[in-house]
N, C-alpha and C positions, 0 to 999 in steps of 0.2 A: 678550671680548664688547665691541663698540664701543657710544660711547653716543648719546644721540634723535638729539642734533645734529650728527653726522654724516654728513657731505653723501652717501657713499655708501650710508648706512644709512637717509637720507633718500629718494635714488631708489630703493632696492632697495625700499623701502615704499609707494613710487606703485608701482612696478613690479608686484609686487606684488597690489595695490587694484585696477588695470587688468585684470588679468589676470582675478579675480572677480567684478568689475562687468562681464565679458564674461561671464563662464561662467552669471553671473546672469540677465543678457539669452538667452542662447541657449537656458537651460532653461525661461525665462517662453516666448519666443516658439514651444518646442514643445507649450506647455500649451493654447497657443490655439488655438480650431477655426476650420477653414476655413470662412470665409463662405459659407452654402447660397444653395442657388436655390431664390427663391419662386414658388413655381407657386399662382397663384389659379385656385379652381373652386366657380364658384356654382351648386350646384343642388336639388332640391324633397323631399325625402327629411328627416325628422328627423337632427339629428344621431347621434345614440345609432344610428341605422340603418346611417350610410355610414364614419362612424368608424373603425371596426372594422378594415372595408376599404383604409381611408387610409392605418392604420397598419402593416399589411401592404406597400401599396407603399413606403412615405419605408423601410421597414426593408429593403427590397431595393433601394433607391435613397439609400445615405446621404447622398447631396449635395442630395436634393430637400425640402423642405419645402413641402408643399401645408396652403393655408389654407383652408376649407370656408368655406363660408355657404351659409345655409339660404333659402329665396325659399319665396313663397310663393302658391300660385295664381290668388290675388284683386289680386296687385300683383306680380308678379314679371317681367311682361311688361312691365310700365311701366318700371320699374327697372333690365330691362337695353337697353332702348330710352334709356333717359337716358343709364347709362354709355357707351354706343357715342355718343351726343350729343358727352359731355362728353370722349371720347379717353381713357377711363381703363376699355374693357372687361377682363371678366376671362378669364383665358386659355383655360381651357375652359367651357363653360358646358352644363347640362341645357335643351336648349329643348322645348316640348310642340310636336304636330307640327303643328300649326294658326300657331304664332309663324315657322315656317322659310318660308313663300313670300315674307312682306315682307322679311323678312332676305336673302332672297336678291336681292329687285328691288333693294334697297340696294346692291349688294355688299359687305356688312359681313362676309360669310362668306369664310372659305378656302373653293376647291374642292379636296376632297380623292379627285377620283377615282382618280389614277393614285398615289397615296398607303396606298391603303386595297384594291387590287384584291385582293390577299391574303386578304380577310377576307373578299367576299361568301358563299363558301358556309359560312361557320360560324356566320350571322345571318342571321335574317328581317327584315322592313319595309323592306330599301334603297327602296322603293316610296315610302314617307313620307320617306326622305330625300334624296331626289333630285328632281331639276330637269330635261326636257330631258334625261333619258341622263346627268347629272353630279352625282357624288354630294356635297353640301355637309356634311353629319354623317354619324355612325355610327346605326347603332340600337342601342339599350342595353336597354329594355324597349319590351316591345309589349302594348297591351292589348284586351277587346273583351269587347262584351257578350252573352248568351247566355237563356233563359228559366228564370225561377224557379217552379217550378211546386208549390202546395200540396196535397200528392197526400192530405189528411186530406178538403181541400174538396171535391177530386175525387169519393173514396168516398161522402161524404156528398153529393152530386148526384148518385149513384147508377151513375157510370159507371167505367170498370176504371181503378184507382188504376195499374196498372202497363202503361195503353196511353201508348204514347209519340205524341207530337204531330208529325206527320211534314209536315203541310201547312195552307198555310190554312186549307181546311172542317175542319182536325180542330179547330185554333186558337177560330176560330170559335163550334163544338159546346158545346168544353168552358167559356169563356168565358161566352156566353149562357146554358147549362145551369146552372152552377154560382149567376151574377146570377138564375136565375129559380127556382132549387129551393131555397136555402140561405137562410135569412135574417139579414139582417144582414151579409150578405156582397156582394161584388162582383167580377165576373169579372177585370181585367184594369186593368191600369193606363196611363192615356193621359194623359202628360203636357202639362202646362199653364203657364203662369205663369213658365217657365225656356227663354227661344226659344234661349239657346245651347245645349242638350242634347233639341230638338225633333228636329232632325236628324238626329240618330243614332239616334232613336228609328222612324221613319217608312222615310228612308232604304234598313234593311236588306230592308224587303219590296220598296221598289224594283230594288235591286243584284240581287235575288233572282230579279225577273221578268225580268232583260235591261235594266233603265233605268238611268240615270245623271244626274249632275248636269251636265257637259259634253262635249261631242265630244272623240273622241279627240286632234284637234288642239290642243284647250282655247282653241280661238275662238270658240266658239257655243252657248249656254244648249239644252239639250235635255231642263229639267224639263217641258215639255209632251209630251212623247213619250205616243203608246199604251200603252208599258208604264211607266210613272210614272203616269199615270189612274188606269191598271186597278190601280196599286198600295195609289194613295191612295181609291179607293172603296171598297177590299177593309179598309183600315184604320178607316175613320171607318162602317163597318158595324159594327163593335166599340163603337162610342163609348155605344149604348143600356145596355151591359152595365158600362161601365168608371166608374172612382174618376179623375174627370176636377182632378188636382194634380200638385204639383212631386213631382220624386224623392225627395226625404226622407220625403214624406207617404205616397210607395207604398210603401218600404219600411219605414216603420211600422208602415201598412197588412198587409204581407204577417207581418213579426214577430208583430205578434198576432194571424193569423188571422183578417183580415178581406178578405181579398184572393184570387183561385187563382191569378193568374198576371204576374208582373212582369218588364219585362225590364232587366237589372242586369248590375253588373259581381262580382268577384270578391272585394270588399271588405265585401259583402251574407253572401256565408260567416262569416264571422269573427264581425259584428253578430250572424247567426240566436245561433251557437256562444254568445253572450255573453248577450244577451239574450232568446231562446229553446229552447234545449237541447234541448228534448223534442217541439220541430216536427218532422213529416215530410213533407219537399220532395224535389224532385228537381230536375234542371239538365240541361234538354233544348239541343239544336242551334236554332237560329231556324227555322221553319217554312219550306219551300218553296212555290211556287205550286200545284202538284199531284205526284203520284210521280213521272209521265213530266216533266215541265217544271220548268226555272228549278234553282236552288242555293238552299241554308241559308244566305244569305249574312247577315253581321252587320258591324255597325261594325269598323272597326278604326284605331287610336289608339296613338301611341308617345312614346316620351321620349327624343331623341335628344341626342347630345353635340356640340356644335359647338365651332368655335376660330374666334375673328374674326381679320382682318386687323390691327385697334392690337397683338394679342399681339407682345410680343416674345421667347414661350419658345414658338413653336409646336411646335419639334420635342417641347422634354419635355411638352406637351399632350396632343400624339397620343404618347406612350407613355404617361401615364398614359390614355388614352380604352383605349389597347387593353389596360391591364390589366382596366381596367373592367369590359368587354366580356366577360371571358371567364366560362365559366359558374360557377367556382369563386366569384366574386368578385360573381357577380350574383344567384344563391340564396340566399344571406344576407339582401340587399336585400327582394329578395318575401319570404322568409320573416318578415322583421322587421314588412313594411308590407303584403304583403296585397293589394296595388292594380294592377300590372302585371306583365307576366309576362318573365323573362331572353328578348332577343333571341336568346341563343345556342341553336341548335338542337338542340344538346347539350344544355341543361338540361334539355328533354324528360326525358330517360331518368333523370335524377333522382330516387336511392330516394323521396325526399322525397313525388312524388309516387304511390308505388303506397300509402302508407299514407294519403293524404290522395285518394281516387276523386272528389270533388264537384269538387275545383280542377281535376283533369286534365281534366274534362270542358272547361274554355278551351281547352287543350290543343287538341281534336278542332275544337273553332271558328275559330280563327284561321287555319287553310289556306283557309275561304272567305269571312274577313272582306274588307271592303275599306277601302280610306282614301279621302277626299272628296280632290278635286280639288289637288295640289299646284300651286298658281297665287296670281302675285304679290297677286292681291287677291280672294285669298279670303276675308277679315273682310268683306269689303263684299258679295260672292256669299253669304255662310251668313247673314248678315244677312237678306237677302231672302229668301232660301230658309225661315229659319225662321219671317218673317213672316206667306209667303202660307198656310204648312200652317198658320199659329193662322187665319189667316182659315178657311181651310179647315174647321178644328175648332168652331169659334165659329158657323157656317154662315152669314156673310158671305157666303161665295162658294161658288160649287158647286166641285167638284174639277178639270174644266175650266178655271172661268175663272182659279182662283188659280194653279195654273202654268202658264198661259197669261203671266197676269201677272209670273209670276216669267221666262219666256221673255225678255221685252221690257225689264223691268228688267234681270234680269242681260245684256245683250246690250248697253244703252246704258252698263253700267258696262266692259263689255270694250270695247267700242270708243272711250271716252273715255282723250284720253292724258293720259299719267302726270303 
């Protein structure tokens, strides 16, 4: 056995040390994981809601790491209007569908029409997502509102708890009936004091009669049409009868049974379920103009997915937007939050909904909802539009002259350039 200092037993010993100090390195650098891809996606949903779902995709996409943030509806529009500012938007984002016409006159959006043809028949709302024939987002959920009817106040006004409300004079009937037989009670809820959910409120008896907010072209204000009058006369006929406040107040109003009829969204179910249990309501269609005439038509409202132009992961954007999208991945979502309904038209058929009959009833509504005017300046049109209806309600103006007014306003904001 030779000894330390021996020059061969010196190199056989680096030789050696060399040889481990590799095998060292080679097993460190298999321990190490490959650097993912960050996919940002900000959107309105608690987290605990979307979660779930997130984690389902990164496990069927080991390389992707998506990082959630939660927005939220009183500032979430400001928020992603700053990051597109500042060059630093996030890769996909939830927009509501009222945020997508400025977005679009920006061009801060992809267009993802010839990107997304695949999907149009397995989703509703492309209508709220699109421009012009060209679709800028997905729809992910869709929502709309419907009537709340308390069929206790009903009985107790003496008329059939189980007639359904098919047209205005029935609307009407039962509204005034109930404000003038019942005490302490009030027919119908007409909002007030909230002009950005005025709109949607009024609105659906217009869509109803044939009227609208703009020409089909989207060049020219056509709130004063004949059938937008005859929409808004038919509404503030009701005003004698109604609880004249914000939405929160009607459906506190209706909770405790001081109200027969509210029109609401789908997040009103869950409140009754919580805070009223032992109410009995129903969840009619929006009233038509008469049997022979006009649609149930109702708002309608969605939350779509967009991918701006700063992203630099658009493709894994729109794969995770089409995981999204799909009904597996979107029932969870409503089922968690209660607020909008899966665009996939397959969630329809969703056991989910034959045990739960009061939600399906959105279901039956949103074939004749409609969405407000997808146009670059639409804040500044529903602005007016909800101004002249509080003139309107306030009786400022007769029903005539205030969309009349809204006529000539919105008309000098359309022709005013950008």
């Amino acid at each position: 056995m030779g000894e330390a200092g021996d020059p061969k037993m010196r190199r056989w010993a680096a030789a050696t040390l060399t040889v481990a100090v590799s095998l060292m390195l080679v097993a460190g650098c298999g321990k190490k994981a490959a650097p993912k891809n960050v996919l940002v996606f900000w959107q309105f949903s608690p987290i605990t809601a979307i979660q779930p779902v997130i984690d389902r995709f990164e496990a069927a996409n080991p390389g992707v790491d998506v990082q959630v943030e939660q927005l939220t509806w009183q500032s979430g529009r400001e928020k992603i209007v700053a990051a597109i500012a500042a060059g630093r938007p996030p890769d996909l984002c939830e927009l509501g569908s009222t945020f997508l016409p400025g977005l679009v006159a920006d061009s801060t959006l992809v267009d993802l029409t010839d990107r997304v043809a695949d999907m149009r028949p397995a989703l509703f709302g492309w209508d709220v997502a699109s421009y012009r024939g060209r679709a800028y987002a997905i729809p992910w959920m869709v929502g709309t509102r419907a009537l709340f009817v308390n069929d206790l106040l009903v009985k107790r006004a003496g008329l059939d708890s189980g007639a359904r409300i098919q047209t205005w004079a029935d609307l009407r009937k039962t509204v005034q009936t109930i404000a003038e037989r019942v005490p302490d009670a009030r027919g119908f809820g007409m909002n007030t004091g909230e002009r950005e959910i005025l709109f949607k409120k009024f609105m659906p008896f217009a869509w109803g009669n044939g009227g609208n907010i703009l020409d089909s072209t989207l060049t020219r204000s056509v709130m004063g049409s004949p059938q937008n009058v005859e929409a808004l006369r038919f509404y503030l006929s009701l005003k004698p009868y109604s609880l004249l406040d914000r939405q929160e107040m009607h459906e506190q109003a209706f909770t405790s049974g001081r109200i027969g009829v509210v029109i609401s969204g789908p997040w009103l179910i869950r409140k009754l379920a919580q805070e009223a249990p032992k109410i009995h309501y129903s969840i009619q269609l929006m009233p038509q103009p008469a049997l022979n005439r006009g649609t149930h038509a109702s708002f309608a409202g969605a939350e779509v997915l967009g991918i701006f132009r700063g992203s630099k992961r658009q493709a894994a954007a729109l794969e995770l937007a089409r995981f999204l999208v799909q009904p597996e991945n979107t029932m969870p979502v409503y089922i968690a939050t209660g607020n909008a309904f899966p665009a996939a038209t397959a969630a329809g058929l969703d056991t989910y909904f034959n045990r739960h009959h009061q939600e399906s009833r959105f279901l039956d509504q949103l074939p004749t909802a409609v969405a407000p005017p997808l146009h670059p300046k639409w804040v500044e049109i529903e602005e007016i539009v909800n101004g002249e209806l509080e003139e309107a309600i306030y009786g400022r103006k007769t029903p005539e002259a205030a969309l009349q007014s809204a006529d000539a306003r919105i008309d000098a904001v359309l022709a005013a350039k950008p």
